[in-house]
N, C-alpha and C positions, 0 to 999 in steps of 0.2 A: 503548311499552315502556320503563320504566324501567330505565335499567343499577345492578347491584346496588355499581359503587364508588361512586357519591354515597351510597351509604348504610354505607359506611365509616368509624371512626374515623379521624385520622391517628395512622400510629404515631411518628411525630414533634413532640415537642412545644414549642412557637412561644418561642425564645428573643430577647428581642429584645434583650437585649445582645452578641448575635456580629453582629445587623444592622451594616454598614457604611453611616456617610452619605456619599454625593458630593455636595460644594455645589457640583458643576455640573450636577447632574442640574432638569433642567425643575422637575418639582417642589420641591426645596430651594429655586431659585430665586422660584418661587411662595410660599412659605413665608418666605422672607427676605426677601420684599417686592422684591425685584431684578426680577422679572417682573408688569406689569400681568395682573388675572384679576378676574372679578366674584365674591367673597367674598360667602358666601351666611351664613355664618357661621361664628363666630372664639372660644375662650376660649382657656385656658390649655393646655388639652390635644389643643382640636380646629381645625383651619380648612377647610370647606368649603367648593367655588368651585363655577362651572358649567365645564363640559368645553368644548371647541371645538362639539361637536352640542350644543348648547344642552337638549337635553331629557334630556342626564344632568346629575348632582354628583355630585362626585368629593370624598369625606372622607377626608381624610389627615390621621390620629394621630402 
């Protein structure tokens, strides 16, 4: 049975300048090179690592 909210727009729409950074959140840290991760891939916009369960990656913009 499919529930019909995954086939919802959001009526909210993704600002990412109200986003707030914390450079101690794990990730920033990953991202600022402070925390060892296996970097699966890297450019300007993207860095992808492997998670702790090693059969996800986790891309963070």
């Amino acid at each position: 049975m499919t529930s019909s909210a995954f086939l919802k727009p959001c009526n909210k729409a993704f600002n990412r300048n109200k986003m707030i950074y914390n450079k101690e959140n794990i990730f920033a840290k990953i991202i600022d090179k402070n925390l060892p991760a296996e970097i699966i891939y890297e450019d300007e916009q993207i860095l992808a690592f492997k998670d702790i369960a090693p059969v996800h990656i986790i891309s963070n913009t």
